[in-house]
Every structure is written in structure tokens, then in C-alpha cells.
C-alpha positions, 0 to 999 in steps of 0.5 A: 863091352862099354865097361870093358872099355872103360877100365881098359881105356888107356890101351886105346889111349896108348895106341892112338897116342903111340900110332898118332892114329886119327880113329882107333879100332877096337875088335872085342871077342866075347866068343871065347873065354875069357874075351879079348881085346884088340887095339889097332889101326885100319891096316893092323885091324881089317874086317874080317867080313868072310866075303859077306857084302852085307857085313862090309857094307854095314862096316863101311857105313859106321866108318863114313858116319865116324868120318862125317862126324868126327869120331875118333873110336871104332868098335866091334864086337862079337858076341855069342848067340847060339850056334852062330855069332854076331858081329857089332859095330859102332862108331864112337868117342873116346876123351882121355885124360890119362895124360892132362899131366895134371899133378894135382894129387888125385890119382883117379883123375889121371885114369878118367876116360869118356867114352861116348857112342855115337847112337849108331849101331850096325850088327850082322849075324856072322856063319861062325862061332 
């Protein structure tokens, strides 16, 4: 997931810029093939949390940890595990340079992104999948 992010880092850029988003959410979807990724905002990327307490309560801890720290990157994941899914969450970092408009010719440092995770990590086990 961290790597997806990486080389897809300026989609999460463009939406926070382009929304002017304080914390940007990112939903991966490893359940289907090939996986997607969505970019969005509290109100276009509600938790889908099928009315599981348990779920919500562990989203609505990782966004008052983002909240308290100051994080500006929300991530969930759900990845396969059987015949169930799993639901991962975290809060993060994200540091992009896409747009330092530094002209200095190399290309590689207007696509550099730092992406840092904030150590926690909530996951639920999910009915579907």
C-alpha cells in the first residue's frame, strides 16, 4: 500500500490542493483485481462500516489521532484474508513537492513525495469480501 501510494502520490496531491482539503482520505481496495484507489474528502469518502460499532469506533479514533497530531493523510485499506476481508486504517503524512516549481532541471525532484505513517494502525476483520 505504501508504495502504491508513493508512485500515485500526486492524485493525493491534486485533491488536496484542488479541494484545499485539511486531511485528505485515501480508501485502497486489494479485494479486487487490479486494486483501486480512491482520493477524496470526509464527505465524498464516508466509512462504509456496515453498522459494525467496532469499525467506527476504530475510525474514529485514527481521525482524532490525525486531528491531535496534526496529520494530514487518512488511509484505508482493504486487503483480502480468506473468505472475509480486512479493513486497515492509519493515519499519516504526506510532504509533496510536486509543485516547489523548482526549475532546476531535475525532473525527479518535482515528482518527490514523503509519505510518513504515524505509527498507528487500526484494522478490523470485515463480514464481506
Amino acid at each position: 500500500m505504501h508504495n502504491d501510494l508513493r508512485m500515485r502520490h500526486y492524485e493525493v496531491h491534486t485533491a488536496k490542493r484542488n479541494q484545499d482539503l485539511d486531511i485528505v482520505i485515501v480508501d485502497f481496495d486489494y479485494t479486487v483485481v487490479p486494486f483501486t484507489m480512491t482520493v477524496g474528502s470526509f464527505s465524498s469518502r464516508p466509512l462504509d462500516d456496515n453498522g459494525e460499532k467496532e469499525i467506527r469506533a476504530k475510525w474514529d479514533g485514527v481521525v482524532e489521532y490525525a486531528r491531535n497530531t496534526n496529520r494530514n493523510l487518512l488511509k484505508r485499506w482493504l486487503v483480502p484474508t480468506g473468505e472475509t476481508s480486512k479493513l486497515m486504517m492509519e493515519a499519516g503524512m504526506i510532504v509533496c513537492h510536486c509543485d516547489d516549481g523548482a526549475d532546476d532541471g531535475n525532473d525527479l525532484h518535482n515528482d518527490l513525495a514523503e509519505i510518513e505513517s504515524a505509527g498507528r494502525d487500526d484494522s478490523s476483520d470485515t463480514g464481506g469480501g
